[in-house]
C-alpha positions, 0 to 999 in steps of 0.5 A: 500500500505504501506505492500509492502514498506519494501519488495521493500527496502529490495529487492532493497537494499541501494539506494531504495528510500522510499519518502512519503509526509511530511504530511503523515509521521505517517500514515504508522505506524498508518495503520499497527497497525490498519491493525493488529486490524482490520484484524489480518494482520502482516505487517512489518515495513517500516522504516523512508522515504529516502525523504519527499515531498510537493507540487511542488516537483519534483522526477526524474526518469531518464529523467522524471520528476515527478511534487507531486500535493498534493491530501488529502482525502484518506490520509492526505498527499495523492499525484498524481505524474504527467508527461508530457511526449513525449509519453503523458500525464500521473499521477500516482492517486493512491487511489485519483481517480478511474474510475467513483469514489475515493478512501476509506475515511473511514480509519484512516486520510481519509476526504470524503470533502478534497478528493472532493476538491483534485478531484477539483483540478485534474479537474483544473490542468491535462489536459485531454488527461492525463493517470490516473494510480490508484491504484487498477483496470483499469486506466482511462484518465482525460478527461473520469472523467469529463464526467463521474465520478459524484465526479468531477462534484460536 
């Protein structure tokens, strides 16, 4: 995800913010040296993150408000970005959470124990009705995880 970073910025301009977990602060330039070596993929640098996010923060969006709940696993800094809104109950999981599985480990920074525990933690904290926006493919609902993807029943 970090190829489209420095053509959003430059498309949007100035204010485009480019926020990123503090714990993952190293991992964009990690990722496009190893995309270089691995598949020969030129992509171009993102530049320094505009804010830098931890757990409980809080990213307004108009008048959404969007709670960080750190998710390491894919990344050391992965993050879900979750509102309850009037429409419902919704969480952006990115590479956290997909239908009936997670996202890669294998990379560079990925944990195939943390994201297990991150997937836990998800359990414990969305309620079931919310939305699960990943990060590839279909969405999928946390109540729908919890039957039926055999990570978040371990």
């Amino acid at each position: 995800h970090v190829g489209g970073v420095a053509g959003v910025r430059t498309t949007v301009g100035e204010g485009c913010q480019y926020e990123l977990c503090a714990k993952d602060v190293t991992v964009p330039h990690a990722n496009i040296e190893e995309q270089r070596a691995m598949w020969g993929i030129e992509t171009p640098d993102p530049g320094e993150p505009t804010r830098l996010l931890a757990e409980g923060d809080a990213i307004e969006v108009g008048d959404i408000c969007l709670q960080v709940i750190e998710t390491p696993g894919h990344t050391p800094g992965g993050i879900v970005l979750f509102a309850a809104t009037e429409q419902g109950n919704i969480a952006f999981v990115g590479d956290t959470l997909f239908p009936g599985g997670h996202g890669r480990t294998d990379l560079s920074g990925g944990d195939g124990a943390a994201i297990l525990r991150s997937l836990s933690k998800l359990a414990r904290l969305l309620p079931p009705d919310t939305v699960c926006l990943t990060g590839h493919g279909d969405s999928t609902t946390m109540a729908r995880e919890l039957i039926q993807n055999p990570f978040m029943q371990m």
